[in-house]
GUNU-979058 format. One record per residue (C-alpha): residue number from 1; residue in one letter; y, z negated, x negated. Coordinates in nm, 2 decimals. Layout:
<node resi="NUM" resn="a" v="Y" w="Z" u="X"/>
...
END
This chain:
<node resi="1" resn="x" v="0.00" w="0.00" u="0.00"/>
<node resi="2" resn="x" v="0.34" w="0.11" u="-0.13"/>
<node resi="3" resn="x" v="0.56" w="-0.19" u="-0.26"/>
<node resi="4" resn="x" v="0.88" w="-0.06" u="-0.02"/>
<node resi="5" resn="x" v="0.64" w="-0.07" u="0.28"/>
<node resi="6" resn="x" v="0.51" w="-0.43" u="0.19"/>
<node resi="7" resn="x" v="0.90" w="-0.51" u="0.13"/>
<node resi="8" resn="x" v="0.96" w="-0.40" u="0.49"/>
<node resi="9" resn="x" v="0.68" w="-0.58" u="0.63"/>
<node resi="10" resn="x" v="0.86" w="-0.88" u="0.45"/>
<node resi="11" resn="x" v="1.17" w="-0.83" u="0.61"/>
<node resi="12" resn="x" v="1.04" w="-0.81" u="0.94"/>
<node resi="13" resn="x" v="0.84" w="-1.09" u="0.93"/>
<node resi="14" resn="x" v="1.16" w="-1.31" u="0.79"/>
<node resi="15" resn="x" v="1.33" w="-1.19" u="1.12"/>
<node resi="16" resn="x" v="1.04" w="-1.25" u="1.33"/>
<node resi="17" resn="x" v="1.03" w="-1.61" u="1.20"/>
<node resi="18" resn="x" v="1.41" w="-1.66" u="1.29"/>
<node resi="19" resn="x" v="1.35" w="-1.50" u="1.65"/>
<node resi="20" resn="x" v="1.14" w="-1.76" u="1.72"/>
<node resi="21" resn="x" v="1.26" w="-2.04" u="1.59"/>
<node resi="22" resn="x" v="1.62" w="-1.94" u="1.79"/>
<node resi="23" resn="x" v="1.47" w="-1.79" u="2.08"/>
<node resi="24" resn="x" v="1.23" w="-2.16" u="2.14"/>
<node resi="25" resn="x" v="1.57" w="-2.40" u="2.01"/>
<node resi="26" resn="x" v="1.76" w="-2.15" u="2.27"/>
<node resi="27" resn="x" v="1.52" w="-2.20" u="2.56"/>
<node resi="28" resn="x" v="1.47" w="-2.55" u="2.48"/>
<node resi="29" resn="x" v="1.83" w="-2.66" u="2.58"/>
<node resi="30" resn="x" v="1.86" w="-2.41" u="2.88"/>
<node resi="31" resn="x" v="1.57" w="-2.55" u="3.03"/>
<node resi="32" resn="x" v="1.75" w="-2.94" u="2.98"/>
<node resi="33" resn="x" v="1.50" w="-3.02" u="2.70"/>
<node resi="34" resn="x" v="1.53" w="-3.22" u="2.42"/>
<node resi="35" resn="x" v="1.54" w="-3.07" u="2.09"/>
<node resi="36" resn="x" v="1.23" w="-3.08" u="1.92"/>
<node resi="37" resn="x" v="1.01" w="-3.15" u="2.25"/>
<node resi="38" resn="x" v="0.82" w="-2.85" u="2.31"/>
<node resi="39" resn="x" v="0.64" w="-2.94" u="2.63"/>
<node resi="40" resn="x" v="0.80" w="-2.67" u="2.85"/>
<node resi="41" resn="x" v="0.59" w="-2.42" u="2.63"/>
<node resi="42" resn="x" v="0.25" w="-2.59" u="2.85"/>
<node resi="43" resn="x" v="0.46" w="-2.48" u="3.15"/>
<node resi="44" resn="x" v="0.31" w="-2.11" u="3.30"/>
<node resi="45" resn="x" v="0.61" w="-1.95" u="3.35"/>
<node resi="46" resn="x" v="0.71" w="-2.02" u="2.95"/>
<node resi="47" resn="x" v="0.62" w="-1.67" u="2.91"/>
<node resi="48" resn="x" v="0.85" w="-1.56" u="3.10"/>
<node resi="49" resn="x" v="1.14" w="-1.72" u="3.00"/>
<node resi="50" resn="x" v="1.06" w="-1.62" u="2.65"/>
<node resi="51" resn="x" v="1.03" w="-1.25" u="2.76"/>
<node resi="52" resn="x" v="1.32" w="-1.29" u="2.94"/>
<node resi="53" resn="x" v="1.54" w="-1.46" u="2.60"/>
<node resi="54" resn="x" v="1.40" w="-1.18" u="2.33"/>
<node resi="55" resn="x" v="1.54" w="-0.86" u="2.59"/>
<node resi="56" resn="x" v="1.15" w="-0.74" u="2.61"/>
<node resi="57" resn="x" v="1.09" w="-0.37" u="2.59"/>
<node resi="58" resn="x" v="0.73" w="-0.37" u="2.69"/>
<node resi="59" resn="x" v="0.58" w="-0.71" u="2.88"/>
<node resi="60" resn="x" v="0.21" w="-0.72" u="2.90"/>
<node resi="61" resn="x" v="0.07" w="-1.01" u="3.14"/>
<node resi="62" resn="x" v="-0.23" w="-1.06" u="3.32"/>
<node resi="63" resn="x" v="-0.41" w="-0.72" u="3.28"/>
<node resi="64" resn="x" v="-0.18" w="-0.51" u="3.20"/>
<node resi="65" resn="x" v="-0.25" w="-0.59" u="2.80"/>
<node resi="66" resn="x" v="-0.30" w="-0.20" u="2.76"/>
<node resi="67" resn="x" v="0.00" w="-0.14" u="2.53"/>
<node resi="68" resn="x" v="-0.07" w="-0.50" u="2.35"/>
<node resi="69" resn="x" v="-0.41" w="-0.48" u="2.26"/>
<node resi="70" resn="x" v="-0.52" w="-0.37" u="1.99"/>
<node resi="71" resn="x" v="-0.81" w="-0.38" u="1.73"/>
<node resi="72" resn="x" v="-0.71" w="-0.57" u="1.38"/>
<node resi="73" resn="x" v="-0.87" w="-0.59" u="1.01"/>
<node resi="74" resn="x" v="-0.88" w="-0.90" u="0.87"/>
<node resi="75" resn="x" v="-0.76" w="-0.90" u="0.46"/>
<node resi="76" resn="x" v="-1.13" w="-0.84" u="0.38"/>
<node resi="77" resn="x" v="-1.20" w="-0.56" u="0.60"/>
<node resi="78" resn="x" v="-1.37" w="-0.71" u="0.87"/>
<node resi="79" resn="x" v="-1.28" w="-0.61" u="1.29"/>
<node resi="80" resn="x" v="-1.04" w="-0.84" u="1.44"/>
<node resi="81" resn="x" v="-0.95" w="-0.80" u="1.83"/>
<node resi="82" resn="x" v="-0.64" w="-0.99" u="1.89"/>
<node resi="83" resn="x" v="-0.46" w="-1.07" u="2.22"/>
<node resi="84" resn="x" v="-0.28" w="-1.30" u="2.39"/>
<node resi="85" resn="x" v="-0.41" w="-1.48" u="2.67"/>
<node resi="86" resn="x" v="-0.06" w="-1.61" u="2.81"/>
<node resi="87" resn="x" v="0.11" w="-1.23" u="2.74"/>
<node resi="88" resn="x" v="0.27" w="-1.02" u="2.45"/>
<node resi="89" resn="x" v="0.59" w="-0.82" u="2.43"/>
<node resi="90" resn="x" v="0.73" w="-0.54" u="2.26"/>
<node resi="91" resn="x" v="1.11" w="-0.60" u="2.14"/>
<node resi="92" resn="x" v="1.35" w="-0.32" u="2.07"/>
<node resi="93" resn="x" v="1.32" w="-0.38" u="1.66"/>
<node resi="94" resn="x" v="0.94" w="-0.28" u="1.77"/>
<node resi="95" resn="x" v="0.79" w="-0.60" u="1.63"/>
<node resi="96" resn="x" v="0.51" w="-0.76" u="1.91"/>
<node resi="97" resn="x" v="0.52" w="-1.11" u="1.97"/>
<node resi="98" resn="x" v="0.18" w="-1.23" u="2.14"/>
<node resi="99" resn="x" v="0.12" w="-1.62" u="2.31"/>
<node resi="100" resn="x" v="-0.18" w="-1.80" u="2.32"/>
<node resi="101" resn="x" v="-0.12" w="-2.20" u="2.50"/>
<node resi="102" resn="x" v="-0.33" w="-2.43" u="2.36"/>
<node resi="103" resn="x" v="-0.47" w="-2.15" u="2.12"/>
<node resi="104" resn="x" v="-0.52" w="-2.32" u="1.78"/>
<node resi="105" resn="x" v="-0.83" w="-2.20" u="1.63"/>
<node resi="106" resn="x" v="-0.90" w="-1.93" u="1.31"/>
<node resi="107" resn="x" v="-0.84" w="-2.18" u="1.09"/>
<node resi="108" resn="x" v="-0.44" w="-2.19" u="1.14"/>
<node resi="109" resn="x" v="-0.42" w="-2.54" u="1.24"/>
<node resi="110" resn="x" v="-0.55" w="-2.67" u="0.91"/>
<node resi="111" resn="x" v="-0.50" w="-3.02" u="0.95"/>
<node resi="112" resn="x" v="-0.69" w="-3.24" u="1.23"/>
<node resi="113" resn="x" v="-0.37" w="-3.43" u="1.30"/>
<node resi="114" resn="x" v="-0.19" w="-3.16" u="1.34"/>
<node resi="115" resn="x" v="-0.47" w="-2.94" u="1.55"/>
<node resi="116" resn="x" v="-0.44" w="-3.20" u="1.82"/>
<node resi="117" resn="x" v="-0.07" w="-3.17" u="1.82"/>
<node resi="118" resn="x" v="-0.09" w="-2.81" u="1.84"/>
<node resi="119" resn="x" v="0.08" w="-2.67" u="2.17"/>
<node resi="120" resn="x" v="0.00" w="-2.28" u="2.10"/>
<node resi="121" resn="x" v="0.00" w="-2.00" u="1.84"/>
<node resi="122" resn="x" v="0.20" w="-1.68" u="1.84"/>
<node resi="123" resn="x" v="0.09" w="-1.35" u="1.70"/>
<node resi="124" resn="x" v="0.33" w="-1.11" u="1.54"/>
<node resi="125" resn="x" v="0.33" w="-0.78" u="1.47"/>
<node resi="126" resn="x" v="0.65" w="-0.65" u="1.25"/>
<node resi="127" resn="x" v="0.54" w="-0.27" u="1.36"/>
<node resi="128" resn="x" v="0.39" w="-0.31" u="1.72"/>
<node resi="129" resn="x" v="0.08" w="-0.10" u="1.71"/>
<node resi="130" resn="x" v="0.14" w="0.11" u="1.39"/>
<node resi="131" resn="x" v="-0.13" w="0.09" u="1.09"/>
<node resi="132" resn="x" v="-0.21" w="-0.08" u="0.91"/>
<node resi="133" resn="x" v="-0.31" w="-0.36" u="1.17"/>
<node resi="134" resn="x" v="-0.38" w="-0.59" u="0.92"/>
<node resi="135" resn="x" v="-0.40" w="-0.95" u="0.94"/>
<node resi="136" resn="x" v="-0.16" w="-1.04" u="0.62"/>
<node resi="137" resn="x" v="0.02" w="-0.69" u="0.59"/>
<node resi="138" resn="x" v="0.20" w="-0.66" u="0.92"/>
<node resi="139" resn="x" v="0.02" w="-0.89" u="1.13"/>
<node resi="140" resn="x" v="0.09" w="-1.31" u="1.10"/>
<node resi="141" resn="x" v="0.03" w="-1.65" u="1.28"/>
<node resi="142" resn="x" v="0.29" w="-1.91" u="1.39"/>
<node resi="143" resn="x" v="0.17" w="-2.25" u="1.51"/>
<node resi="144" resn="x" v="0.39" w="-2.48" u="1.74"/>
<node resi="145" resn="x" v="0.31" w="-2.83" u="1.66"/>
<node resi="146" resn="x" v="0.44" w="-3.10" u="1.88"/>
<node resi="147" resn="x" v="0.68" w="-3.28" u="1.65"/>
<node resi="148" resn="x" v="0.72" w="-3.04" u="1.36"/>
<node resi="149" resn="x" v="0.84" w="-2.74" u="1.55"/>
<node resi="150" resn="x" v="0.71" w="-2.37" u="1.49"/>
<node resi="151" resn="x" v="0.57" w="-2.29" u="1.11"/>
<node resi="152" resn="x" v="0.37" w="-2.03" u="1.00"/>
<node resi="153" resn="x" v="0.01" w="-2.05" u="0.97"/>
<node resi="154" resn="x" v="-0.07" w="-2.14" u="0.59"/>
<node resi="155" resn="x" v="0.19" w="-2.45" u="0.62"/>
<node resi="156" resn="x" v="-0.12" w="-2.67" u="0.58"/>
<node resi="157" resn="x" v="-0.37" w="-2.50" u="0.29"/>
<node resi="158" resn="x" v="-0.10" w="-2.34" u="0.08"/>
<node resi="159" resn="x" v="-0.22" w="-2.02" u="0.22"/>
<node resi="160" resn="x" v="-0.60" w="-2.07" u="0.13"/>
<node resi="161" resn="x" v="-0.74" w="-1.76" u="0.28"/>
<node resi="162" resn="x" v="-0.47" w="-1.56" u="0.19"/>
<node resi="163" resn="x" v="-0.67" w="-1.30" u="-0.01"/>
<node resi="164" resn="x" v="-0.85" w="-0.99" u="-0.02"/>
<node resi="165" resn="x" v="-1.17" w="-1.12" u="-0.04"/>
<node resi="166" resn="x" v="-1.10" w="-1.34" u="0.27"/>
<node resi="167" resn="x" v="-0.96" w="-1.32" u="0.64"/>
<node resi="168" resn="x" v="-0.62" w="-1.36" u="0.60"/>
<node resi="169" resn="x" v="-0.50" w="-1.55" u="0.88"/>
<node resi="170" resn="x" v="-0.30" w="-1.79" u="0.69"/>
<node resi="171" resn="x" v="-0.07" w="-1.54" u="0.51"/>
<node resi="172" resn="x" v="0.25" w="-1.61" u="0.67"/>
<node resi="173" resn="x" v="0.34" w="-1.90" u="0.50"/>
<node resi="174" resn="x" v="0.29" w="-1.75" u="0.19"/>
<node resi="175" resn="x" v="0.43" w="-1.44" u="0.26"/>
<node resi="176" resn="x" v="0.78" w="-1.64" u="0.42"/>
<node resi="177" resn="x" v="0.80" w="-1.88" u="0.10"/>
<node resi="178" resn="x" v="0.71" w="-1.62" u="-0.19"/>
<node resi="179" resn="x" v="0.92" w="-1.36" u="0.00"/>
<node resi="180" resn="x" v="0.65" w="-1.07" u="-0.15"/>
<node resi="181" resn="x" v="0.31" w="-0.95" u="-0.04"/>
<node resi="182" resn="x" v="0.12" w="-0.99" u="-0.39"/>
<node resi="183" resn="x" v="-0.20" w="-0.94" u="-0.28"/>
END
């Protein structure tokens, strides 16, 4: 993979973490909640409201998933379907942000403390459905922990399977703090 394409899948990803982090604060207080309680992210209509905040191009929710689903490789080549259960969206910048509630599993919740504080797990795509739907490239985990806020899945492990000869579901964090894809 050319080093100005992994340097866009960067930048994406850098604005994908802010969008969240704004986008959940901004919702947060419009909804009368305190910051740094992220309860209203159990409610159903969440989903919704986040759709709503990011200007969605494209909302897929409850079976219409068409445009959203799509078939990933993990780092070491292996098939990956990813979805959201709770819905996914398309923004203008064509990155796809996907919600799972109460979705904390493939090993992106690294602690057992913080596993049982988990509330959810998004899914980002900086380049919607374009190749090279790989987990690690331009396809990432954020976690929303109850008390720590939204981090990216690798916060834990220092990014432990973040490597060719693994899955790679734990790359963001590594990818956010060295600000390169070196693998």
């Amino acid at each position: 993979m050319q080093s100005t394409q992994k340097q866009e899948y960067v930048t994406k990803l850098k604005k994908a973490d802010s969008v969240l982090k704004q986008s959940l604060y901004k919702i947060a207080v419009d909804s009368g909640y305190t910051v740094g309680d992220f309860s209203f992210m159990k409610d159903d209509e969440f989903f919704e409201y986040f759709a709503k905040n990011l200007n969605a191009t494209i909302i897929c929710k409850d079976g219409t998933q068409n445009q959203c689903i799509e078939t990933h490789k993990t780092l070491n080549k292996q098939r990956d379907y990813q979805f959201s259960s709770y819905g996914a969206l398309i923004t203008n910048d064509g990155i796809a942000y996907g919600w799972s509630k109460d979705y904390c599993d493939k090993g992106v919740a690294e602690e057992d403390k913080d596993r049982a504080k988990c509330i959810g797990q998004f899914s980002v795509d900086v380049n919607a459905s374009k190749n090279p739907n790989t987990i690690g490239y331009d396809y990432f985990y954020f976690l929303v922990i109850d008390g720590k806020g939204i981090l990216p899945a690798g916060y834990g492990n220092n990014s432990a399977d973040c490597n060719k000869n693994d899955n790679g579901f734990t790359c963001a964090a590594k990818v956010l703090k060295e600000g390169k894809i070196t693998y």
